[in-house]
C-alpha positions as a printed NumPy array, in Angstrom:
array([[  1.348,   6.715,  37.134],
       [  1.05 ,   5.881,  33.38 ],
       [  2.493,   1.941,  32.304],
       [  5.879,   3.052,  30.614],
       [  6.142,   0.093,  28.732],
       [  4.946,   1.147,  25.171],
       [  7.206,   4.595,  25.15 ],
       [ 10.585,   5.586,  24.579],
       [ 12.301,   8.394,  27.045],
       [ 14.655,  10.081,  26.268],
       [ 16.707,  13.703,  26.985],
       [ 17.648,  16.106,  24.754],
       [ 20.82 ,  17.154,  24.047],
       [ 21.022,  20.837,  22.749],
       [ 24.695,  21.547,  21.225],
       [ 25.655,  24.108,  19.181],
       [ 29.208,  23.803,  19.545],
       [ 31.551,  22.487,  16.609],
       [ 33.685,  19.561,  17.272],
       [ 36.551,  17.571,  15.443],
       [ 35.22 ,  15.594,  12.402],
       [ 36.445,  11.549,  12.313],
       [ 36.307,  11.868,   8.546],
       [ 37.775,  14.706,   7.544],
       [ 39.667,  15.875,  10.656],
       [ 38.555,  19.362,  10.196],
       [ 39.194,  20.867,  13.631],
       [ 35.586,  21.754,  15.063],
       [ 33.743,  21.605,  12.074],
       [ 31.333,  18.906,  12.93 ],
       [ 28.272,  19.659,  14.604],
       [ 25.162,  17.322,  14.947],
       [ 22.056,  17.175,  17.224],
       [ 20.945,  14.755,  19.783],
       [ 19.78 ,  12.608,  22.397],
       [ 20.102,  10.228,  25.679],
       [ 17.782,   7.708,  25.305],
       [ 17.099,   6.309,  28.657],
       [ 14.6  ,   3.588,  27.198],
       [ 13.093,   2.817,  23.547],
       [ 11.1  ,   0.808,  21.693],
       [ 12.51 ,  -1.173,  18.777],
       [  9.547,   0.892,  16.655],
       [ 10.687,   4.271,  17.761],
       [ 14.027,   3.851,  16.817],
       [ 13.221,   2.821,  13.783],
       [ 11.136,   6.067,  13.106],
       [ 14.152,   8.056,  14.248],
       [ 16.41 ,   5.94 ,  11.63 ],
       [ 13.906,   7.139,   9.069],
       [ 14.97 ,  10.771,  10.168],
       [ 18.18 ,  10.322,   9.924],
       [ 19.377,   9.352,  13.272],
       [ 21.978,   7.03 ,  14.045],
       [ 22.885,   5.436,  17.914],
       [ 26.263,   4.734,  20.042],
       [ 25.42 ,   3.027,  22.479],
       [ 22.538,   5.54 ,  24.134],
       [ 23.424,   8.133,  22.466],
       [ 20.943,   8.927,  19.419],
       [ 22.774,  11.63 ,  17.041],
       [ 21.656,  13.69 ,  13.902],
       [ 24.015,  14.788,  11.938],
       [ 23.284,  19.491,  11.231],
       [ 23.338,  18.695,   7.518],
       [ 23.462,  22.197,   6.596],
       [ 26.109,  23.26 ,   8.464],
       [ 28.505,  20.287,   8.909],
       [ 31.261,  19.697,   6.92 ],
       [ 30.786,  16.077,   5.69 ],
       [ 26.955,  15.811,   5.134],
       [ 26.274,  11.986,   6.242],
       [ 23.133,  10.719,   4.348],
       [ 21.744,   7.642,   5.813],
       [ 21.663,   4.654,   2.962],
       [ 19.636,   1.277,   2.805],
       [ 19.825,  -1.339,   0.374],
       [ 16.345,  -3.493,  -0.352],
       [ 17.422,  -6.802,   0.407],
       [ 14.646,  -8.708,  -1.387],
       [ 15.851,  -6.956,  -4.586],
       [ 19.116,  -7.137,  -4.166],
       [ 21.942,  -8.566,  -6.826],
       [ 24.94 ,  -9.873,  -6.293],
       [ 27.646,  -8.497,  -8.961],
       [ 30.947,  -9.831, -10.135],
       [ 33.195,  -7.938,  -7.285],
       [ 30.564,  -9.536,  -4.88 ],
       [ 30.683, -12.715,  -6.035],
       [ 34.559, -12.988,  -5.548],
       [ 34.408, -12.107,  -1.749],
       [ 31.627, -15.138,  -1.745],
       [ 33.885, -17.425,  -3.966],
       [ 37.16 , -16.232,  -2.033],
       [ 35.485, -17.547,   1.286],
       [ 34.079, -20.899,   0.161],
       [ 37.778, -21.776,  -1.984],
       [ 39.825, -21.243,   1.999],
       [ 37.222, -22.989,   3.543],
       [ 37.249, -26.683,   1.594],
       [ 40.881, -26.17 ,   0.563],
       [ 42.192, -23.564,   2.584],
       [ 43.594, -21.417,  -0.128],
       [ 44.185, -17.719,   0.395],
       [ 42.967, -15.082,  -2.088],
       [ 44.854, -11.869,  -1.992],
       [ 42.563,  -8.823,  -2.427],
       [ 43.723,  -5.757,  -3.899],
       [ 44.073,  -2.638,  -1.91 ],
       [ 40.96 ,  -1.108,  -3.354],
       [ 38.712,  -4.264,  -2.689],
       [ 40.298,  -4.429,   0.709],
       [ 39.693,  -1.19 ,   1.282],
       [ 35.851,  -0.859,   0.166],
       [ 34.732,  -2.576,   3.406],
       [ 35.017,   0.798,   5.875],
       [ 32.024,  -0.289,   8.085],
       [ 32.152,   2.043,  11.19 ],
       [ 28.989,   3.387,  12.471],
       [ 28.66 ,   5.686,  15.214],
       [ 28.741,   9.094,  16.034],
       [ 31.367,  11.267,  14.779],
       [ 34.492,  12.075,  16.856],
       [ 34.347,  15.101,  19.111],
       [ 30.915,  14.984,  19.232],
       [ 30.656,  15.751,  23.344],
       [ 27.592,  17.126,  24.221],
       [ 27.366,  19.399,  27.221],
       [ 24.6  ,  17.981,  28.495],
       [ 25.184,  14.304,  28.449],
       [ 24.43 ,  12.906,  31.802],
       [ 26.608,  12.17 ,  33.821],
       [ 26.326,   8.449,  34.552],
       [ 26.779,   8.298,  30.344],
       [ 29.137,  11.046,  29.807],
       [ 32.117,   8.866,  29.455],
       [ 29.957,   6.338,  26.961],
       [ 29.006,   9.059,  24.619],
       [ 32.872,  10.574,  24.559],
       [ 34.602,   7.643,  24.761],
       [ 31.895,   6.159,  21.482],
       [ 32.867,   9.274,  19.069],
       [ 36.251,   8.788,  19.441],
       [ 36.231,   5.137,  18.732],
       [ 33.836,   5.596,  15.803],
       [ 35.753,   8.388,  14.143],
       [ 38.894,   6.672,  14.355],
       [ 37.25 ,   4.271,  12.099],
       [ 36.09 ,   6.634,   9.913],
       [ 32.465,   5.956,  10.434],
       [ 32.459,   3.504,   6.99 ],
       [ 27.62 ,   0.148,   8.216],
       [ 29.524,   3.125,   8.885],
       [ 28.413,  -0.343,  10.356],
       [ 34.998,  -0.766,  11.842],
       [ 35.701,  -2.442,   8.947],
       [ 37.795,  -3.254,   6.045],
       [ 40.804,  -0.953,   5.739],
       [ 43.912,  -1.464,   2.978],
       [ 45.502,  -4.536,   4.565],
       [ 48.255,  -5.563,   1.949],
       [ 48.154,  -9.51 ,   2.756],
       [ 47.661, -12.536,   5.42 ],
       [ 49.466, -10.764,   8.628],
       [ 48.385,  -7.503,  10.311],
       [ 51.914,  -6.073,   9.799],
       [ 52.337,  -6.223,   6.396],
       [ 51.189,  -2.585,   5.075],
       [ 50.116,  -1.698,   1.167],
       [ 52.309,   0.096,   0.039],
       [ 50.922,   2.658,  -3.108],
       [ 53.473,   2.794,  -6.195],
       [ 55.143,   5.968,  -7.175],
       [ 53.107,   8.284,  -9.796],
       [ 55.065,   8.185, -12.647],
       [ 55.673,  11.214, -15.375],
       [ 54.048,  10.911, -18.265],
       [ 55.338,   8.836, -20.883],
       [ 57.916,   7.796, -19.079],
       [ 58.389,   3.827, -19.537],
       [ 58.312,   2.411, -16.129],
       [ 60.531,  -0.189, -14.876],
       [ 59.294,  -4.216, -14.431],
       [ 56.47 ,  -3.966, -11.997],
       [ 56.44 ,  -0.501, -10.909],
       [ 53.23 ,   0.906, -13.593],
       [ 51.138,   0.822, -16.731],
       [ 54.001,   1.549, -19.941],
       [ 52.298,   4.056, -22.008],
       [ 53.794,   3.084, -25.381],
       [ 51.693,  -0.384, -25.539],
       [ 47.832,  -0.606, -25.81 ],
       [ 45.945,  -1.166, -22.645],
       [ 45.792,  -5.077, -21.335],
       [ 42.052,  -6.842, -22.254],
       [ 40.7  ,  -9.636, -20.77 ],
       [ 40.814, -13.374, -21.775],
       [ 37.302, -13.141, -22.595],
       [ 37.57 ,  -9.797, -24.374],
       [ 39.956, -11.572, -26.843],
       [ 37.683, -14.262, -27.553],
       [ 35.439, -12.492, -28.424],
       [ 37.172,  -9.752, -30.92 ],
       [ 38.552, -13.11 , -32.444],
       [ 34.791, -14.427, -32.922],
       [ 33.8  , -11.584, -34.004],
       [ 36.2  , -11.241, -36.807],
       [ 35.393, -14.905, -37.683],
       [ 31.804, -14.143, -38.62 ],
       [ 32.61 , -10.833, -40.288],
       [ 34.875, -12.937, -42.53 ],
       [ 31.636, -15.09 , -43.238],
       [ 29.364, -11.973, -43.235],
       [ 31.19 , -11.085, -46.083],
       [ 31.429, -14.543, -47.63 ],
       [ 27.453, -15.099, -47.713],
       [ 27.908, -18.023, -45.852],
       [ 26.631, -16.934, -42.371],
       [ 23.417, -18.137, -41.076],
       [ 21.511, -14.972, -39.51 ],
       [ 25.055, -13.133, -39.754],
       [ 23.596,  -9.454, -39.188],
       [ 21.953, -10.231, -35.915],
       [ 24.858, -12.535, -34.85 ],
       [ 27.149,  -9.876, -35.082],
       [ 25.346,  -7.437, -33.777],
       [ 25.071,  -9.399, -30.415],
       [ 29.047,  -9.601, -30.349],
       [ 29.62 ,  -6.209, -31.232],
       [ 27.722,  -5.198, -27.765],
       [ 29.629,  -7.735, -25.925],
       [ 32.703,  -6.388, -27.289],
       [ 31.934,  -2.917, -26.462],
       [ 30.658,  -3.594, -23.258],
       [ 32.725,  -2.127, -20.322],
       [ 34.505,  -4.488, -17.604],
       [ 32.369,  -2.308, -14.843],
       [ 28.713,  -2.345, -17.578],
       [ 29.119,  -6.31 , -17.959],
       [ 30.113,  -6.475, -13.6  ],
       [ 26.939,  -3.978, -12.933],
       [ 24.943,  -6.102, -14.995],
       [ 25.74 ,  -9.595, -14.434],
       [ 23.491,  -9.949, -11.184],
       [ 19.868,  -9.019, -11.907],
       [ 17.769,  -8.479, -10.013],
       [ 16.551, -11.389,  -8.31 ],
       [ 12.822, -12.285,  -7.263],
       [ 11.547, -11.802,  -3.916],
       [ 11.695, -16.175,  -2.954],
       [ 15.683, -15.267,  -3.637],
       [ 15.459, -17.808,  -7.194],
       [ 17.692, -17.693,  -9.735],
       [ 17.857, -14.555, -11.635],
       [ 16.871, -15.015, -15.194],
       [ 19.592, -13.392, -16.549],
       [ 22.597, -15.779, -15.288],
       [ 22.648, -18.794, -14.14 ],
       [ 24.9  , -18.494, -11.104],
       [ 24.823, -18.983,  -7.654],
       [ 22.401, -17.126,  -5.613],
       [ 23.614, -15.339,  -2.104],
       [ 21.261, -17.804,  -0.229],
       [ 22.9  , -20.615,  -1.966],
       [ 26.5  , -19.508,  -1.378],
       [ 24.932, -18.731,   2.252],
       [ 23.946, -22.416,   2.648],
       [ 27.222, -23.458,   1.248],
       [ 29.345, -22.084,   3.915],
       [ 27.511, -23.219,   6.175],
       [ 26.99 , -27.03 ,   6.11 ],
       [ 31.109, -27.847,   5.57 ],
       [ 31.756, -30.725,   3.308],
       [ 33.475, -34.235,   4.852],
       [ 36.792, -33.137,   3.428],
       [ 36.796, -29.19 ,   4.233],
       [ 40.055, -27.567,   5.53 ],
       [ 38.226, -25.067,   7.651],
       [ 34.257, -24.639,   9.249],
       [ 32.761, -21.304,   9.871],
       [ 30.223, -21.016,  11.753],
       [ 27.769, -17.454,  12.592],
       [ 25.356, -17.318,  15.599],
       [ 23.688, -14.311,  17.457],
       [ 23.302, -13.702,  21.091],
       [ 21.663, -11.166,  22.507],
       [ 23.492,  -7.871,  23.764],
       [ 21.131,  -6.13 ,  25.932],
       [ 19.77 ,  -6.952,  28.184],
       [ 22.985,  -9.778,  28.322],
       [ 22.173, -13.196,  27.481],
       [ 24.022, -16.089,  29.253],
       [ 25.59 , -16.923,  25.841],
       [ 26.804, -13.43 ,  25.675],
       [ 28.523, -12.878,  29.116],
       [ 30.016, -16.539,  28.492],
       [ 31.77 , -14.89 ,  25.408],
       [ 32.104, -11.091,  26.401],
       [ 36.169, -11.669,  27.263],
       [ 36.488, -13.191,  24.234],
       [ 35.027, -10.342,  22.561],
       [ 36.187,  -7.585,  23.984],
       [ 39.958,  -9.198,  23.503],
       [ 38.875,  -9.155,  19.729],
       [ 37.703,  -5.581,  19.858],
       [ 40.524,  -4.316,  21.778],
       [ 42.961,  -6.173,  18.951],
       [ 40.768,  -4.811,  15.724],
       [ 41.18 ,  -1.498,  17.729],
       [ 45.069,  -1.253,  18.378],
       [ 46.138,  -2.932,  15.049],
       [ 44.001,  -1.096,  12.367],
       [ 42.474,   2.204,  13.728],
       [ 45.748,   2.865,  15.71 ],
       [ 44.312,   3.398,  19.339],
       [ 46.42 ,   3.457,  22.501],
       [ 45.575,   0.016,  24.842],
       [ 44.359,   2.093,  27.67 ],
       [ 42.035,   3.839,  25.745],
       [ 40.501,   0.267,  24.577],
       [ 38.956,  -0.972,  28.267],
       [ 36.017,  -2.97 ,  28.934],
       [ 33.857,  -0.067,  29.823],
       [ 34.365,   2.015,  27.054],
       [ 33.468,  -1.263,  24.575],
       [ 30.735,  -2.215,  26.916],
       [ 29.   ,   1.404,  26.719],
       [ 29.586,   1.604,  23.231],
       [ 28.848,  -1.451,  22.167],
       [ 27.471,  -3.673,  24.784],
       [ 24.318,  -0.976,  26.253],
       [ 21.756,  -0.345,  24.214],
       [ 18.696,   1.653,  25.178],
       [ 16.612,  -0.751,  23.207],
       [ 13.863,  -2.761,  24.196],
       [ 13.545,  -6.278,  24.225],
       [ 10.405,  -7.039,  22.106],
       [  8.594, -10.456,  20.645],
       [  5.783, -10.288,  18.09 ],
       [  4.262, -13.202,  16.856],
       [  5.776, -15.273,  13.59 ],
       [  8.756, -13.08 ,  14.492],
       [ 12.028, -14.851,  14.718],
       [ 12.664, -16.97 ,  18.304],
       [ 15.657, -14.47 ,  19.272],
       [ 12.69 , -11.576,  18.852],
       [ 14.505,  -7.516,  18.534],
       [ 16.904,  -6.124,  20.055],
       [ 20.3  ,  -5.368,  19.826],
       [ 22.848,  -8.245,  19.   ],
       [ 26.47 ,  -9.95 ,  18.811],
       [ 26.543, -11.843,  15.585],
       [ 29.605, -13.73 ,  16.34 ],
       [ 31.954, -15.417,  13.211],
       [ 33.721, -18.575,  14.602],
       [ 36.395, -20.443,  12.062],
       [ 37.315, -23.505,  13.682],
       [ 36.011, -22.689,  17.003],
       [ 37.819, -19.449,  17.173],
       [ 36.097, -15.573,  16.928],
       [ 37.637, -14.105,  14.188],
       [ 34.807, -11.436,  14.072],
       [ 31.56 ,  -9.844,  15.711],
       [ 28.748,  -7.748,  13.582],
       [ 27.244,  -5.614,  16.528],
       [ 23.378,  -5.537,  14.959],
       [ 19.968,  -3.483,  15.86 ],
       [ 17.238,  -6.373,  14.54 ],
       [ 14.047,  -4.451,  14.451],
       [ 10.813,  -5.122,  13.216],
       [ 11.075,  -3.573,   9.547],
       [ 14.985,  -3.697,   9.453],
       [ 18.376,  -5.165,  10.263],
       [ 20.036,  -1.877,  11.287],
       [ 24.455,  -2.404,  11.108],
       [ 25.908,  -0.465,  14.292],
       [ 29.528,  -1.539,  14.221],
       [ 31.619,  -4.392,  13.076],
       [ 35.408,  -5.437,  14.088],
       [ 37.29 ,  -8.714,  13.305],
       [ 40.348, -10.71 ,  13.742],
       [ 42.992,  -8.421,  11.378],
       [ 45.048, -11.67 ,  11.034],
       [ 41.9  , -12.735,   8.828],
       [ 42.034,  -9.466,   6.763],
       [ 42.637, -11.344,   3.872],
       [ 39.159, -12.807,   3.439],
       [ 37.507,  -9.106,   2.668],
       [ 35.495,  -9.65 ,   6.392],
       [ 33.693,  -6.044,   5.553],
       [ 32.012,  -7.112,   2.705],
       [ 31.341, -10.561,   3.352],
       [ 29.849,  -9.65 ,   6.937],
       [ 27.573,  -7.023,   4.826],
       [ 26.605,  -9.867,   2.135],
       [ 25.679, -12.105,   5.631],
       [ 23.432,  -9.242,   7.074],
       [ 21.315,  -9.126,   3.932],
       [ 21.015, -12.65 ,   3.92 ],
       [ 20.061, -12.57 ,   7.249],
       [ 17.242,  -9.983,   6.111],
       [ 15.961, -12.054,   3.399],
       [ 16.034, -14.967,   6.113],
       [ 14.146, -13.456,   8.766],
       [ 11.994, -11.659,   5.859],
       [ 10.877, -15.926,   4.886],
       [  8.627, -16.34 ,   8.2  ],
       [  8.388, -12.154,   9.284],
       [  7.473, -10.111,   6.076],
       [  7.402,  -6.766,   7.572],
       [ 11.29 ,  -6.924,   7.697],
       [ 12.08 ,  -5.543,   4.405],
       [ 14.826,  -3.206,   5.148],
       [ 18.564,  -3.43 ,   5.382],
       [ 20.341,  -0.032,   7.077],
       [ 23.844,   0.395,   6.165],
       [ 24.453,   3.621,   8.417],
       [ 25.698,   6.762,   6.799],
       [ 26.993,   7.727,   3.344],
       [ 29.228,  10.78 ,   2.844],
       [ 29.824,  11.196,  -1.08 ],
       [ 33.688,  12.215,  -0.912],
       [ 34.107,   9.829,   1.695],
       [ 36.141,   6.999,  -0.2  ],
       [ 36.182,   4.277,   2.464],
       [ 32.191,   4.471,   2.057],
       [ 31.899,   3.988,  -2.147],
       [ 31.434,   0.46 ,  -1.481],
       [ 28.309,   1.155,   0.011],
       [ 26.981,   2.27 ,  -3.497],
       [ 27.524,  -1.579,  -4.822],
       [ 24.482,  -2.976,  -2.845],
       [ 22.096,  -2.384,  -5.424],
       [ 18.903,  -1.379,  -4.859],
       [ 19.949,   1.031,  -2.689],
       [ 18.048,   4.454,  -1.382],
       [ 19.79 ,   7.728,   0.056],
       [ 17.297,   9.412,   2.975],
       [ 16.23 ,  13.252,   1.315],
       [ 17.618,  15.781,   4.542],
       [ 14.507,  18.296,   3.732],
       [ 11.732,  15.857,   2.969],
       [ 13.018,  12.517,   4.886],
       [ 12.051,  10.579,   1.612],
       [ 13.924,   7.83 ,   0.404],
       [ 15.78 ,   8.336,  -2.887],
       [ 17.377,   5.99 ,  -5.134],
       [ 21.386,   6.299,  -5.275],
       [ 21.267,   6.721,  -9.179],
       [ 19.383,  10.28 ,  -8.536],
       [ 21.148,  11.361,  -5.856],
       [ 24.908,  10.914,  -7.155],
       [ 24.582,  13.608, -10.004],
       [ 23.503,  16.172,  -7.74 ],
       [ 26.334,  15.471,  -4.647],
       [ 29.156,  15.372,  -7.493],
       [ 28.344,  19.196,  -7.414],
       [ 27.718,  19.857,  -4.059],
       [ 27.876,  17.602,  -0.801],
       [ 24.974,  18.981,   0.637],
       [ 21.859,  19.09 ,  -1.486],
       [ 17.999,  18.501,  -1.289],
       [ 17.776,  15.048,  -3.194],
       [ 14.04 ,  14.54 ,  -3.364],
       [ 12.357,  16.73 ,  -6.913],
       [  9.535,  16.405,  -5.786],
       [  7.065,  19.148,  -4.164],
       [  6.948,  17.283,  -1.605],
       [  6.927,  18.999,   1.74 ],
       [  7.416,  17.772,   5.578],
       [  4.622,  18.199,   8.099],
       [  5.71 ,  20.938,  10.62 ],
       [  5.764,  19.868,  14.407],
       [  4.054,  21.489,  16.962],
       [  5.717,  22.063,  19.973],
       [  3.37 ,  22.483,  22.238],
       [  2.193,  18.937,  21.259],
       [  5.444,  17.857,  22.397],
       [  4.695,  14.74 ,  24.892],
       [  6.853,  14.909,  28.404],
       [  6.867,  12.855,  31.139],
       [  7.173,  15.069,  34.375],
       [  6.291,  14.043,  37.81 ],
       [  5.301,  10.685,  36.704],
       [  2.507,  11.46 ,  34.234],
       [  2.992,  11.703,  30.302],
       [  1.503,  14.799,  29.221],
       [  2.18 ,  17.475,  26.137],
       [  4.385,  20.865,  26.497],
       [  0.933,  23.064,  26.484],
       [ -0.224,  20.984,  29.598],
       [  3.491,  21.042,  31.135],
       [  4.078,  25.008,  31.062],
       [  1.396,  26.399,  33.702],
       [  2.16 ,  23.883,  36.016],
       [  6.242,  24.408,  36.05 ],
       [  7.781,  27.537,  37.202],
       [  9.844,  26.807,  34.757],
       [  7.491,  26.6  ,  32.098],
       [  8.731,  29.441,  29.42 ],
       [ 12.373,  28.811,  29.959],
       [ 12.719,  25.291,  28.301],
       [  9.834,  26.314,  25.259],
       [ 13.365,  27.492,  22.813],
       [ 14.345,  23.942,  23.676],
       [ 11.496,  22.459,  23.023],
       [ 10.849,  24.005,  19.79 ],
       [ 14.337,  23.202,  18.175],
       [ 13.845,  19.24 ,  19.662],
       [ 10.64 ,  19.327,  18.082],
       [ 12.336,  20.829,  14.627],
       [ 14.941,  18.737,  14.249],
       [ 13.076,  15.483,  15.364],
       [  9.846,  16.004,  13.579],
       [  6.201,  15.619,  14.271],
       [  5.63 ,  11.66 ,  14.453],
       [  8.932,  10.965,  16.803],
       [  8.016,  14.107,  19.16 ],
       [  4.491,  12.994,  19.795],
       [  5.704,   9.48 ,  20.665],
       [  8.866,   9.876,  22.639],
       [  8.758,  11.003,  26.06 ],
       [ 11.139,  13.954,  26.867],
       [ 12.05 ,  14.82 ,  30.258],
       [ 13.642,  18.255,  30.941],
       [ 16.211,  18.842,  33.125]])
């Protein structure tokens, strides 16, 4: 019998039945491919991310691009590139004014809302297959993803209107046009659109130096008005897009503006001043296989869970039990691995746990693997809603990146789950710049700029132009494990009565998983 330590096994799941979708609600018009993984490496899984795979709890899916009716396109963001814009900045200075002072900031519904960070498979999603000591973890996961909406596609954000979970946004009425609203209730259309403070300034500077332009008694005037004449055309969402450059890889300064960087708001929150209203503080214990600092916690966090659940996504209280969170989010099928330089906590799967004053307001549930921080779900306390939880916890997992990236520097990668283009609770995954769209006919990575043109025509799409082609699979190189020796499908079929019945299975596993992950993981057939 072969060591099984180095592989990954796993069972396929052939389904070609259409199911409810979470996002759109279509009635069985989702359909997706996948897996049990019994056992896998943290490198595997990684290989499967990279062909656009995505886990709850042991259940690996793929998503039938072609035939599905929300296409979900896995996105990354580079974290040792990334830039923190204006909108970004606000969640960061929101969280360190309530900590020293306590001070609430009230988010608008579409900041609030941005934050969607569900990911798991997509409601409905029950395979046939599924065995049976993990059927109820794979049902009971889709349903409590899709209910979410899938947004880090890692629960999130949704449009909470203020400090307490019962107070609901309420949208304003559309008014007709040219109608003069009343106080309060719209935009008038007989007055000029509202500018900014700044805007103002500078029109009024501006008309200053055309005054001694034309006076002759400007020093450089043609260049110094040509510099305000861009600022004053420049766009509110140009001058946000642009105000965090891109930073350099040691997370500096960016040359372009002098502000604070994410790893200096990072260090900010969390050493607390002497005179700070509130102290947060953000640890990570390991998930599977349990730490002791986990099961001392896990009622605490499933209590959390089981409140995030009932009060934003809606869900009955029976539905929410303990085995249902612990199968989809507690089990993982990864590995526990160490590598040297690597981080002390090594890779795995992970609680990263958000305490304000001793108390869990919220819990990042986190795939740390050797190349990448991958986000599998998040949840919080909703009386908390008001400090935009979604996007900071997002802004926290790329600075852990960059962190573990300082003393580890093949983790370079930071997986945000899926993207679906009309999918509105997932837009704010395009403002985590650089970020990179996986191609669903050449697995390439693609930057977001490319890809948006091309899926404002048509949700489904090829995004890579070049002629670029994937490597067909073999199937008969398929590796197996069967009666306790690893060997490939060619070997397997003379020795198995059942030999020729399984080789339609085989090929489609082999299609829709590609070459590298079916000559690594170990399928067994049953």
């Amino acid at each position: 019998m072969e060591a099984l330590e180095a592989y990954s096994i796993i069972n396929y799941l052939s389904d070609h039945i259409g199911h409810r979708c979470g996002y759109c609600g279509g009635r069985n018009t989702n359909y997706s491919h996948g897996m049990w993984a019994y056992l896998m490496t943290c490198d595997d899984y990684e290989d499967l991310i990279n062909r656009g795979c995505r886990r709850s709890g042991h259940y690996v899916y793929k998503p039938t691009m072609d035939t599905t009716c929300c296409p979900c396109y896995s996105v990354k963001c580079l974290p040792m590139e990334f830039r923190l814009s204006k909108s970004h900045r606000k969640v960061l200075k929101s969280m360190t004014r309530f900590l020293r002072t306590g001070a609430r900031r009230n988010f608008s519904p579409k900041e609030m809302g941005e934050a969607e960070r569900a990911d798991s498979r997509p409601e409905g999603v029950k395979p046939s297959r599924v065995p049976d000591a993990s059927k109820e973890s794979a049902e009971g996961a889709g349903s409590s993803a899709a209910s979410s909406n899938l947004g880090g596609e890692k629960g999130g954000e949704t449009s909470l209107g203020g400090d307490s979970p019962s107070e609901k946004t309420t949208q304003p009425k559309p008014m007709k046009q040219g109608k003069i609203p009343r106080p309060g209730e719209g935009i008038d259309p007989s007055k000029p659109p509202c500018k900014k403070a700044k805007q103002l300034r500078l029109e009024k500077k501006l008309a200053k130096q055309s005054q001694k332009a034309a006076s002759g008694n400007a020093t450089d005037p043609s260049n110094q008005l040509t510099v305000l004449k861009e600022k004053v055309n420049t766009s509110p969402q140009d001058e946000e897009m642009s105000e965090g450059s891109l930073v350099d890889p040691t997370m500096g300064r960016s040359t372009q503006q002098a502000g604070k960087t994410l790893r200096e708001f990072v260090e900010e929150h969390n050493n607390p001043g002497p005179g700070d209203k509130h102290k947060l503080e953000i640890g990570i214990v390991r998930a599977s296989p349990r730490s002791d600092p986990f099961n001392d916690t896990f009622e605490e966090g499933y209590a959390l869970y089981k409140k995030y659940q009932t009060i934003i996504h809606g869900d009955p209280p029976k539905k929410c039990t303990q085995n249902q969170y612990t199968r989809f989010l507690v089990d993982s099928p990864l590995r526990e691995a160490h590598l040297p330089g690597a981080p002390a906590h090594g890779f795995g799967t992970f609680h990263q746990h958000y305490r304000l004053d001793g108390k869990l307001i919220a819990v990042a549930v986190l795939d740390i693997l050797p190349k990448s921080l991958s986000s599998v779900y998040f949840f919080y306390d909703p009386d908390y809603g008001f400090l935009s939880l979604g996007n900071y916890s997002a802004l926290r997992e790329i600075a852990l990146t960059q962190e573990i990236h300082s003393s580890f520097s093949q983790m370079t990668q930071y997986y945000m789950g899926f993207y679906i283009h009309n999918c509105q609770k997932m837009k704010y995954k395009r403002h985590f710049p650089p970020s990179y769209l996986l191609c669903p006919v050449t697995y390439s990575w693609v930057p977001f700029e490319i890809c948006a043109p091309k899926l404002d025509e048509k949700p489904y799409c090829r995004l890579d132009d070049t002629e670029k082609e994937e490597e067909q699979a073999d199937y008969k190189k398929v590796q197996l494990y069967f009666r306790r020796t690893v060997m490939t499908y060619e070997l397997y079929q003379p020795l198995s009565q059942m030999g020729e019945y399984y080789t339609a299975e085989v090929k489609e596993y082999a299609e829709v998983f590609g070459k590298e992950c079916c000559e690594k993981l170990l399928l067994i057939l049953q």
